[in-house]
C-alpha positions as CSV (number, residue, x, y, z in Angstrom):
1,X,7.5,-5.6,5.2
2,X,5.7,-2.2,5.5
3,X,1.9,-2.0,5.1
4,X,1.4,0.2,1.4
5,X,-2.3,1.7,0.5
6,X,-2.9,0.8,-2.7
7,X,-6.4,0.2,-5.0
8,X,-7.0,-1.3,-8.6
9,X,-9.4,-1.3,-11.2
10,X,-9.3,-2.3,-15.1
11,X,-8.7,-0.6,-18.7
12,X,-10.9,-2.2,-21.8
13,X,-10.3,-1.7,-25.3
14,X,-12.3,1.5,-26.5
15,X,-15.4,-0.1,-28.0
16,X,-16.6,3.7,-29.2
17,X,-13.4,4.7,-30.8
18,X,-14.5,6.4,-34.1
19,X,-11.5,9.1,-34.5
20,X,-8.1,8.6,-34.4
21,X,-8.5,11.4,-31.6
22,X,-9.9,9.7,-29.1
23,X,-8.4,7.0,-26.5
24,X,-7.5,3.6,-27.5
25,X,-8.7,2.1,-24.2
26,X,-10.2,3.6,-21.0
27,X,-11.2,2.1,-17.7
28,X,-11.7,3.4,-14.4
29,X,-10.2,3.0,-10.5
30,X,-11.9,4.2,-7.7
31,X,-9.7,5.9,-5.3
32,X,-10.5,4.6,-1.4
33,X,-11.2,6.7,1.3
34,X,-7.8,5.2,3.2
35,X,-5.6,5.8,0.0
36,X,-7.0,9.3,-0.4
37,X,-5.5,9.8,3.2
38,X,-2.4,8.0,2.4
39,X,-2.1,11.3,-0.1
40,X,-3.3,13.6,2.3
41,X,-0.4,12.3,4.7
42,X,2.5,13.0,2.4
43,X,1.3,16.4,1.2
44,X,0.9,17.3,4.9
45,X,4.4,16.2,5.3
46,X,5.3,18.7,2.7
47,X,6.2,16.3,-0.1
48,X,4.5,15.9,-3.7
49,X,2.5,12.8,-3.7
50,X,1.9,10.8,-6.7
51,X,0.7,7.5,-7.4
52,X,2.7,4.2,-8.7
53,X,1.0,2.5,-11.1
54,X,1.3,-1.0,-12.0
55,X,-0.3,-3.3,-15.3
56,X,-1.0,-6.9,-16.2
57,X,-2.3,-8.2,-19.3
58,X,-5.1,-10.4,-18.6
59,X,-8.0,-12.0,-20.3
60,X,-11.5,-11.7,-18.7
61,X,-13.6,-15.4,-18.4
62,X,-15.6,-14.5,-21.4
63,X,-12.2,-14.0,-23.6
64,X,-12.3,-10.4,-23.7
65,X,-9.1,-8.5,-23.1
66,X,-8.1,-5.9,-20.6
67,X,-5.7,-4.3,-18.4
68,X,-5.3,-4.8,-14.8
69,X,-4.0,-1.8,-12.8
70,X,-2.8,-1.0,-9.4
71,X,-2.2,2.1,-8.0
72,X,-0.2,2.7,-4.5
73,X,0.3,6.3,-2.8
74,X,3.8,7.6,-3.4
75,X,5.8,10.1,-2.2
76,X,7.2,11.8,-5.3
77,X,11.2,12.2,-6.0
78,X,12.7,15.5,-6.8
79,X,12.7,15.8,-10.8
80,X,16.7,15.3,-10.9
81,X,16.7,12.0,-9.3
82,X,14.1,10.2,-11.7
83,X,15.7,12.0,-14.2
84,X,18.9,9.7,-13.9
85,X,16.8,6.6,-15.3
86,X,15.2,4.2,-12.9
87,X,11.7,2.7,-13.3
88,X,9.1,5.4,-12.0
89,X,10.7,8.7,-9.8
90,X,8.3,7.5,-7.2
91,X,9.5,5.8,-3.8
92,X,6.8,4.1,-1.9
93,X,5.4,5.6,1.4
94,X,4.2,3.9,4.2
95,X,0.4,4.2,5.0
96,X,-0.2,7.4,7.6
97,X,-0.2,6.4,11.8
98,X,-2.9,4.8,12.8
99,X,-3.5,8.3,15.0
100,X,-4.5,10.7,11.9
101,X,-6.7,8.2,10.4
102,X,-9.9,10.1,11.8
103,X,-8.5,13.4,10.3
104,X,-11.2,15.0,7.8
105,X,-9.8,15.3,4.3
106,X,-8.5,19.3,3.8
107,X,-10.2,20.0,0.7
């Protein structure tokens, strides 16, 4: 089973919607340092790099709803093969070797 970098955070109901224009929930997940370069590795690989995301349901201990989410670094698929149906036109990518880990970001 190959290693994946992946992080995840949680989505709440939008306690401050007041307009129909603004977003239903929101939340937040913080991108680590060894994802970022999980990115950084495809791109350098010349690939597009996305992420895959993943969602629960769940209930927090006080009752209160929210969404769990977990995002992995992807390498991207070419537009025509997610375009034939399928779950997410991403494919996971292994973490980068252990060698370029010390690489600063190049941005």
């Amino acid at each position: 089973m190959e290693n994946r970098v992946s992080v995840d955070g949680a989505i709440y109901p939008n306690k401050y919607k007041d307009k129909p224009n603004k977003p239903d929930v929101t939340g937040e997940i913080a991108l680590s340092k060894d994802l970022m370069k999980a990115l950084v590795e495809i791109v350098k690989g010349g690939k597009d790099a996305g992420l895959k995301i993943a969602l629960w349901n769940r209930e927090s201990k006080a009752g209160n709803p929210y969404i769990y989410i977990k995002a992995e670094a992807v390498e991207a698929k070419p537009k025509k093969e997610y375009e034939k149906g399928g779950s997410s036109g991403f494919k996971a990518n292994p973490p980068p070797a252990e060698k370029d880990l010390d690489d600063p970001l190049p941005f």
